[in-house]
PLY file of the C-alpha trace (Angstrom):
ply
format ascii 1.0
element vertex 244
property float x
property float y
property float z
element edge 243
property int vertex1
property int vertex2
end_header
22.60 78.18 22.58
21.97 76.55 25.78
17.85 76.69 26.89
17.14 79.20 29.88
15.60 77.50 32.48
12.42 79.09 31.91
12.70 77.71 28.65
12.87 74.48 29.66
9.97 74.76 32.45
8.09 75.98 28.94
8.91 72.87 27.02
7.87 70.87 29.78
4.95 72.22 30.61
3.71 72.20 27.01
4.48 68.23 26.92
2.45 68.16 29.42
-0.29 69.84 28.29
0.16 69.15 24.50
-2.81 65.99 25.05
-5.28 68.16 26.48
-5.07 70.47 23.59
-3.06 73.29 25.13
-0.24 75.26 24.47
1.97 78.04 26.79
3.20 80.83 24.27
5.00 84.08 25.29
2.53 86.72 25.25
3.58 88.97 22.04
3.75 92.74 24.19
4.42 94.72 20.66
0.37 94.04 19.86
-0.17 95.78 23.07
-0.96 99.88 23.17
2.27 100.50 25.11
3.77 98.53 21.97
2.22 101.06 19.93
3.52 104.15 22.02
6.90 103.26 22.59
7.04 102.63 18.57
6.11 106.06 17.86
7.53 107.80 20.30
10.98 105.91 19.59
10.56 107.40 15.75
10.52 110.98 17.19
6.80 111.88 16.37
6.24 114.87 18.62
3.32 115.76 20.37
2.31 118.44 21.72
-1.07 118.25 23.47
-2.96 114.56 23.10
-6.37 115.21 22.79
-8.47 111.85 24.45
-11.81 111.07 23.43
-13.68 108.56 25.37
-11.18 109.16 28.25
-13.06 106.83 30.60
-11.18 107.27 33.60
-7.77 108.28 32.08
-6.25 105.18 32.26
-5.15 105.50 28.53
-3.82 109.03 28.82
-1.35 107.96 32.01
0.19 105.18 29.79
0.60 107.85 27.06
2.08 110.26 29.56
4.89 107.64 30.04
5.94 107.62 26.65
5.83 111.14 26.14
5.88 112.93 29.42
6.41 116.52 28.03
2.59 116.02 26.49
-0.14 118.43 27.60
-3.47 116.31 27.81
-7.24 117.31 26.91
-9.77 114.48 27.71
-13.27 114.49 27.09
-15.65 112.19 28.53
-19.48 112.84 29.40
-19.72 110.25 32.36
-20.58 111.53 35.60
-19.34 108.41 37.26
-15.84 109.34 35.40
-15.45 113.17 36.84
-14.00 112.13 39.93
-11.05 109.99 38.69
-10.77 113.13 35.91
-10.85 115.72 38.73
-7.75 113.71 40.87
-5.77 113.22 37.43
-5.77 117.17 37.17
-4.77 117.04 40.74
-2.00 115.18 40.11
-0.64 115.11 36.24
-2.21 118.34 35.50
-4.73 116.77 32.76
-7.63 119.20 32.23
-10.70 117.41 30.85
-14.07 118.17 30.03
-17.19 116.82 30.81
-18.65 116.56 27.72
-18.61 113.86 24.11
-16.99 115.24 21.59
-18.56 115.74 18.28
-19.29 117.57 15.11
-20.97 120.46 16.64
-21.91 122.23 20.50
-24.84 120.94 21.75
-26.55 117.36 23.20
-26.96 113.89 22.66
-28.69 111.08 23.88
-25.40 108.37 25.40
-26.30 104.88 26.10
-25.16 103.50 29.69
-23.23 100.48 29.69
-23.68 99.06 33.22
-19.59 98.31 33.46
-19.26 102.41 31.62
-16.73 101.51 29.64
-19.00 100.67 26.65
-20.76 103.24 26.89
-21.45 105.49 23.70
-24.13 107.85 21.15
-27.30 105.59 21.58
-28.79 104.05 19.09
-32.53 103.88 18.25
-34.29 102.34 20.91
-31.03 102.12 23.01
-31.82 101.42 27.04
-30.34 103.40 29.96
-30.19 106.77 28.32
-29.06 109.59 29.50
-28.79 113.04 27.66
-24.84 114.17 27.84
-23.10 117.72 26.35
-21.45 117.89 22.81
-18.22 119.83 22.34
-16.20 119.92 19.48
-12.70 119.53 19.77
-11.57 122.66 17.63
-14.03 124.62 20.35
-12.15 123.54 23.23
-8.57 123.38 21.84
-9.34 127.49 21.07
-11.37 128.48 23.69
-7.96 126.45 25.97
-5.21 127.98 23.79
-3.73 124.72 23.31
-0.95 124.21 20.66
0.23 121.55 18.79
1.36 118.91 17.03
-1.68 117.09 18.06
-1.96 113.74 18.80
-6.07 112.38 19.11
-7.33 109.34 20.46
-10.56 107.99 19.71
-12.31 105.42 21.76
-15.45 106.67 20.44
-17.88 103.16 19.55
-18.80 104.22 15.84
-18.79 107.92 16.49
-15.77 108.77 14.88
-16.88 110.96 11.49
-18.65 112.93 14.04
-15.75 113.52 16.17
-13.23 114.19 13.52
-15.88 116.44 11.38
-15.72 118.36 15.20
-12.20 118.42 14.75
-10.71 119.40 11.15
-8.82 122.66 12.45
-6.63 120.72 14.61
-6.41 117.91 12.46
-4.60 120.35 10.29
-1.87 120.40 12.72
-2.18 116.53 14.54
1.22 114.12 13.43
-0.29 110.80 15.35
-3.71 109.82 15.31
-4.81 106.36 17.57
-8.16 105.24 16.69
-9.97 102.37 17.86
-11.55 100.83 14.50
-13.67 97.64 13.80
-14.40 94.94 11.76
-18.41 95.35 11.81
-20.78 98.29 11.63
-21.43 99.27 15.09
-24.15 102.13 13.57
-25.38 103.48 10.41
-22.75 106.36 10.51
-19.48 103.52 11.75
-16.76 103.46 9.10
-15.54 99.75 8.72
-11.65 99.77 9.73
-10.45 99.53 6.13
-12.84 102.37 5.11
-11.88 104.52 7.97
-7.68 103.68 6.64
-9.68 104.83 2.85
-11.59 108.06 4.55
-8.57 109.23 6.04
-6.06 108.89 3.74
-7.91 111.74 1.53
-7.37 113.80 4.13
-3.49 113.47 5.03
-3.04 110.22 7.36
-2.08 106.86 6.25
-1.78 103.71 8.39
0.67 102.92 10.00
0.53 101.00 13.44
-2.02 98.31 15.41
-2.71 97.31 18.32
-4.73 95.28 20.64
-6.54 92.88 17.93
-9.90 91.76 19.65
-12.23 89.03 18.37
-15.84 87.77 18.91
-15.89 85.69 21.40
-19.07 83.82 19.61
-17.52 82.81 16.89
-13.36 83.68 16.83
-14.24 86.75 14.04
-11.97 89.86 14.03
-14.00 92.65 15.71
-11.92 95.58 16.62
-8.06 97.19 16.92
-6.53 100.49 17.91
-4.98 101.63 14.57
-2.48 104.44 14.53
-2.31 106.83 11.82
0.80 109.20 10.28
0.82 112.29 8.35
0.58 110.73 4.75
4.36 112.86 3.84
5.97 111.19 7.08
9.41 110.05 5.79
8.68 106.32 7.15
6.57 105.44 4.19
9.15 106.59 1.28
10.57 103.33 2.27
8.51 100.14 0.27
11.09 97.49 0.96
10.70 95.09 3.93
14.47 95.93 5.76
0 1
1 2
2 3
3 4
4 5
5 6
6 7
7 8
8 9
9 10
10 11
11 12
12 13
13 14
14 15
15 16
16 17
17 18
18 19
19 20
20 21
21 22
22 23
23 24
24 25
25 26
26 27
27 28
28 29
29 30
30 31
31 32
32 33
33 34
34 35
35 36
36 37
37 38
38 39
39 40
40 41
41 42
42 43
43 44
44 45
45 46
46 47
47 48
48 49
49 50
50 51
51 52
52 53
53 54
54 55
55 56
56 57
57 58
58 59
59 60
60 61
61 62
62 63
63 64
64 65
65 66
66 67
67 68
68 69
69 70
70 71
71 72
72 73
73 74
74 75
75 76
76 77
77 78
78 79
79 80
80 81
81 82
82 83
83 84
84 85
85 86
86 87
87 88
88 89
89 90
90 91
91 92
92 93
93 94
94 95
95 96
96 97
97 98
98 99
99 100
100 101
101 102
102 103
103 104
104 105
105 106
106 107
107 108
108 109
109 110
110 111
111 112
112 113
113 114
114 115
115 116
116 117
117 118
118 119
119 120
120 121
121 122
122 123
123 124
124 125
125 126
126 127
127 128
128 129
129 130
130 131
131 132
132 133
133 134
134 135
135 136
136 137
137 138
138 139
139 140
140 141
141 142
142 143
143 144
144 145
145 146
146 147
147 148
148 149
149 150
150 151
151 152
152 153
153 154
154 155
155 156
156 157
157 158
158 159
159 160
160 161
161 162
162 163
163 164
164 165
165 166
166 167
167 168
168 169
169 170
170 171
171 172
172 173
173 174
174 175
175 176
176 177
177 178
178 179
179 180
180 181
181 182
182 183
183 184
184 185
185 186
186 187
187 188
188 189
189 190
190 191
191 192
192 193
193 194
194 195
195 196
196 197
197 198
198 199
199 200
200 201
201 202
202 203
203 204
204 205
205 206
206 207
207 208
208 209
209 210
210 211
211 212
212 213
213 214
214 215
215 216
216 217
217 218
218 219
219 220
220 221
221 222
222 223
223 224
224 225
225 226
226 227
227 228
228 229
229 230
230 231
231 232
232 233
233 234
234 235
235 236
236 237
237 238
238 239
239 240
240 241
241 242
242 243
């Protein structure tokens, strides 16, 4: 087969660059999160209501709306510098979110600030730039909203994920996809390790099933963290165990 001419503007380029050490490769879109999506949503996993935790400013739940744009959405996230983004998303897609983390029980905790927000998360001991934020659980706010399922949850929750899903076991019970950003390193004394996480919640009905966005250290090239998705553990795709 005859080279495309972006192909061959490719090739070139690479002899060009090949002495200084350098390389042009197509960028591999199925390791991104719309990868992710679009695989799941092609598979027919229904959801419902996606429930998005660590919502930032919603920028995750408008690429999930495109792949499954009959979704109802529920975001949490504490952030006063968020609300306003929140408040024009409901404006516009209909997302209701609340200003709150989400957790294992109602209440308060003590968030750390990052000062670019979107690392923000549960301080640690002897954290700077606290603030103290509200604690909802999700089962509270999925009743108290009348919301139905199948669930789908996202986590972007920086090591506070047994207290989120502990928040959460009711509609767990009825979720088909969870996407869960997992890492490599403890983050806090309460972080599950990815392959631990994979362990914890395969005794309680999800196995493994899909990655995304691989991140590593920039100090030293180690793997630090990936969005993992996660299937109901009787989900017909893994009665298969061949390759094709």
């Amino acid at each position: 087969m005859a080279e495309s001419w972006k192909q061959r503007l490719r090739r070139g380029a690479n002899r060009m660059l090949h002495p200084l050490g350098l390389h042009l490769a197509r960028r591999d879109r199925a390791f991104e999160m719309d990868g992710l999506l679009a695989r799941a949503a092609a598979r027919g996993v229904r959801v419902a209501t996606w429930i998005d935790v660590g919502a930032s400013d919603g920028i995750w739940s408008l690429r999930a709306q495109r792949h499954f744009p009959a979704s109802h959405f529920l975001l949490f996230e504490p952030l006063a510098e968020q609300q306003p983004a929140l408040a024009a998303l409901k404006s516009r897609h209909g997302f209701a979110h609340i200003a709150a983390a989400a957790g294992a029980a109602a209440g308060e905790i003590a968030f750390a600030i990052d000062p670019h927000l979107d690392g923000s998360g549960v301080a640690a001991p002897g954290a700077t730039h606290v603030r103290t934020v509200p604690v909802e659980t999700i089962d509270r706010a999925v009743a108290a909203r009348g919301l139905s399922g199948p669930f789908g949850i996202k986590l972007d929750t920086h090591g506070h994920e047994l207290a989120v899903l502990a928040g959460a076991m009711h509609t767990l019970a009825s979720a088909t996809l969870l996407v869960i950003e997992a890492y490599n390193f403890q983050l806090t004394p309460a972080c599950l390790r990815f392959h631990e996480l994979c362990a914890w919640l395969e005794t309680r009905g999800f196995r493994c099933l899909d990655l995304a966005d691989p991140m590593r250290r920039p100090r030293d090239g180690a793997l630090w963290q990936m969005d993992l998705a996660f299937a109901r553990t009787d989900d017909p795709i893994f009665a298969m165990n061949t390759y094709d």
